[in-house]
C-alpha positions, -999 to +999 in steps of 0.1 A: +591+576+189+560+565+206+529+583+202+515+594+230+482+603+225+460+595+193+464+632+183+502+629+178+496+601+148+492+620+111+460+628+103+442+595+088+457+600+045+487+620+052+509+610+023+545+596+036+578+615+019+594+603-012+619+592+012+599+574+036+588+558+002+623+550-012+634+539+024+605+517+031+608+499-003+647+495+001+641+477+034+615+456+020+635+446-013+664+440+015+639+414+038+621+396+005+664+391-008+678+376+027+643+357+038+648+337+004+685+330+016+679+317+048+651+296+038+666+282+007+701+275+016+714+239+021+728+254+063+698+272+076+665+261+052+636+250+059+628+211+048+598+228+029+616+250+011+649+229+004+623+203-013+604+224-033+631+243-049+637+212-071+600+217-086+609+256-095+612+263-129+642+294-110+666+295-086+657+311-054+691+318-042+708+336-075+675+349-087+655+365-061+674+402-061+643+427-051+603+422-037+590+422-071+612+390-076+588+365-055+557+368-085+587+341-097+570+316-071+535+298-079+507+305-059+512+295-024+488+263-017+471+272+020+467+232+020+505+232+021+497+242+057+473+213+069+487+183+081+521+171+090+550+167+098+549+202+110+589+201+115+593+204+081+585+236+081+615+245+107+644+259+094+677+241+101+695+271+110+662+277+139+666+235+147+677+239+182+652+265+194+618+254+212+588+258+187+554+265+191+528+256+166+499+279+159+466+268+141+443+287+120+410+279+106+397+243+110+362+241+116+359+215+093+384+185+086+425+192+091+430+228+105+464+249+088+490+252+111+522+270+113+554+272+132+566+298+155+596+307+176+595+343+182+576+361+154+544+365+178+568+384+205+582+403+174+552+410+160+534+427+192+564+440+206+566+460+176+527+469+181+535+477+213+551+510+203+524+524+182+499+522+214+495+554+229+506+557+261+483+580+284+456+552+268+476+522+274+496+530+308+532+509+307+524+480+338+489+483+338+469+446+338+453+432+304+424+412+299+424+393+271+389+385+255+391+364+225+403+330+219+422+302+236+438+269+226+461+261+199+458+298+186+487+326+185+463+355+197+464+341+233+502+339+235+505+372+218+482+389+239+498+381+274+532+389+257+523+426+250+509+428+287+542+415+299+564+432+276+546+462+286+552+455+319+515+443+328+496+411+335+474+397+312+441+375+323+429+355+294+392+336+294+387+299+281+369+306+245+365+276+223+357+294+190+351+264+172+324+254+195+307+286+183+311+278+147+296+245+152+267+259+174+258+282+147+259+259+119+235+233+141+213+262+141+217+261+188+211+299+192+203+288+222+231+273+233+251+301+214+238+326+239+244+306+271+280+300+256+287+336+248+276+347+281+292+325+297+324+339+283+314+376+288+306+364+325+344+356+328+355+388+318+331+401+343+343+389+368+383+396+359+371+430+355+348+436+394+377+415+411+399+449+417+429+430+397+437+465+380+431+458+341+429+488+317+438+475+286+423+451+270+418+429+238+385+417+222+368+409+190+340+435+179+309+408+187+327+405+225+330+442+233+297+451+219+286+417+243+306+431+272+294+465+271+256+452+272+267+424+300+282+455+320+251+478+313+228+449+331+248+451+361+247+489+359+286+499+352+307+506+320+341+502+304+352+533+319+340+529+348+355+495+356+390+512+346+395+500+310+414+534+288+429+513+258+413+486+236+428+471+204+400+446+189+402+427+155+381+410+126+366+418+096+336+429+112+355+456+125+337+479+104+330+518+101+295+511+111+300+492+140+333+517+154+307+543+152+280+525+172+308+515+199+322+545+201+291+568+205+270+546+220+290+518+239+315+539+247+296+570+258+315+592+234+352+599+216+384+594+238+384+626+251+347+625+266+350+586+277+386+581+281+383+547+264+404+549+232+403+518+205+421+509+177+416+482+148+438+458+137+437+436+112+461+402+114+463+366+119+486+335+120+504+344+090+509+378+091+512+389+123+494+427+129+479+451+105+479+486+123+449+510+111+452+549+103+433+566+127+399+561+130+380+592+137+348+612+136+362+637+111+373+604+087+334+588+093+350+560+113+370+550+085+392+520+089+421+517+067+452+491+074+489+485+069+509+453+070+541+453+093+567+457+064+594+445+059+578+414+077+546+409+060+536+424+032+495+429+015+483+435-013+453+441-032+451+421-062+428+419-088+401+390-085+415+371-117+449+380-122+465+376-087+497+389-095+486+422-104+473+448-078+443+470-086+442+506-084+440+530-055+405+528-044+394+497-061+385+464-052+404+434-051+414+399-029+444+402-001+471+385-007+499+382+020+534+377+017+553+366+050+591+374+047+608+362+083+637+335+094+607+317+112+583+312+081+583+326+042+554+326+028+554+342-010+518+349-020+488+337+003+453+344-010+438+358+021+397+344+025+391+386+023+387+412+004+390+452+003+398+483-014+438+495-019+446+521-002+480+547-005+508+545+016+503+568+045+527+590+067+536+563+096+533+534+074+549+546+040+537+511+024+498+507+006+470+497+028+437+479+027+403+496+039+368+477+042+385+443+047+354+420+048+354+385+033+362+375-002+328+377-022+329+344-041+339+323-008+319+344+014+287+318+013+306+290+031+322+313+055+309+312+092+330+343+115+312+331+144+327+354+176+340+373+153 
């Protein structure tokens, strides 16, 4: 059932059932077995796939019998992504549908991309349900403050709007425009660039079109609250109730600052309610616990399972997940029809979390960017 306001969700560490748990990991050992089918048999595989499987020291399709099964693969190569021909990464049995292609990354030399038929509708469709409503009102207008071009967050965006039976009005952001600005060192030009693209939400947001729901990275709200402060009006007051943002500087300390001081208080003193997420091309959405006063703004995520899976393994030994509360690298696991991708060294890091009520599966809290890449890492806008 939806919730329908953020006090129906469990309260942030509420352990799921040992059923939950045994359900949750049967339907997981379930996707992992029938993704590796699809994508590995002569009728419906993906090109990728069918040639690889001659390099395997296993066979996929008469080996692969539960989750734990996929450490069998070597470590999935994120240069395996740049490049093309991007059809071989389209699964004959998926041949005759239309396909978008999503990038990721890129701000220097061949940006990864990745194939996509309907995982992005999946994906936020399936968000979609863990929204409350009274925050996020079914057919109200979205805006839509992050990225454009080739990336899925665009797409994905103006689906949950219209799935939700809303409109969604998207700005034109170049992020890597921004990346380059900062590395020239044109803070200048930064500025005039990031207001620029605050002054189009502006202006979606006085034109009476409706929008109370919206999407935006931390660095863009916090931007958007200030650019709405100098014109002497809020968040609230221009009608937004519901934001979801994203990034890994979607942090504990910043919630609190938006929240208290953006914001003008918790949901039920501003009536502007936010949740994190945590997701990109791969993976599709991470949904957070609650975040809350009473928790100190923690922010801890779980991966859409049986779709995508993350885990927290340690720094050397990848295939080996730390222990609740410690450190380690994400690694993601995608497990659909659309794309299987067993073991992706995410460019973050965080702290394992347990399996909580709504989301019997572990999480990840403090996700912020893998240490020992971290000095070549530029977030930019986000």
């Amino acid at each position: 059932m939806t919730p329908q306001t953020p006090a129906d969700f469990a309260p942030p560490g509420t352990p799921p059932t040992d059923q939950q748990l045994s359900e949750a990991r049967a339907a997981l050992d379930a996707q992992a077995v029938e993704t590796v089918q699809w994508h590995f048999h002569e009728s419906t595989g993906c090109p990728f796939w069918l040639e690889k499987k001659s390099e395997l020291s296993f066979d996929p399709l008469t080996e692969v019998h539960c989750y734990d099964d996929l450490k069998k693969f070597p470590e999935f190569e994120d240069e395996w992504l740049r490049g093309g021909p991007v059809r071989r990464w389209v699964p004959k049995g998926l041949a005759d549908k239309p396909v978008y292609v999503f990038e990721t990354g890129g701000t220097t030399g061949v940006p990864k991309s990745r194939i996509a038929i309907d995982d992005f509708r999946t994906d936020y469709s399936l968000f979609s349900d863990t929204l409350p409503e009274n925050h996020f009102p079914r057919g109200a207008n979205w805006l839509m403050l992050g990225p454009s071009g080739p990336r899925r967050l665009r797409l994905a965006v103006e689906h949950l709007a219209q799935h939700r039976g809303g409109i969604c009005f998207c700005i034109d952001l170049d992020p890597r425009w921004v990346v380059k600005l900062i590395k020239k060192g044109w803070m200048d030009h930064l500025e005039e660039y990031k207001k620029h693209c605050i002054d189009q939400a502006v202006t979606v947001l006085t034109a009476g079109h409706d929008v109370k729901c919206m999407f935006g990275t931390p660095k863009l709200i916090e931007s958007l609250c200030l650019g709405l402060e100098e014109r002497g009006t809020s968040l609230a007051e221009c009608g937004i109730t519901g934001i979801f943002s994203g990034g890994t500087e979607f942090t504990p300390q910043w919630t609190r600052f938006c929240v208290e001081e953006m914001f003008g208080g918790p949901p039920e003193k501003s009536g502007v309610y936010m949740t994190p997420t945590y997701g990109n091309t791969l993976m599709g959405l991470a949904c957070s616990e609650p975040v809350t006063q009473e928790n100190d703004y923690k922010i801890t995520y779980h991966a859409p399972q049986p779709r995508a899976v993350l885990e927290v393994v340690d720094f050397d030994d990848t295939n080996s997940v730390v222990p609740y509360g410690e450190t380690g690298r994400s690694k993601l696991t995608t497990l659909t029809k659309e794309f299987f991708v067993p073991g992706f060294l995410e460019r973050d890091e965080g702290e394992r979390e347990p399996p909580y009520a709504a989301y019997p599966w572990d999480g990840i809290s403090g996700v912020r960017p893998f240490s020992r890449l971290a000095g070549g890492t530029t977030v930019g806008v986000y």
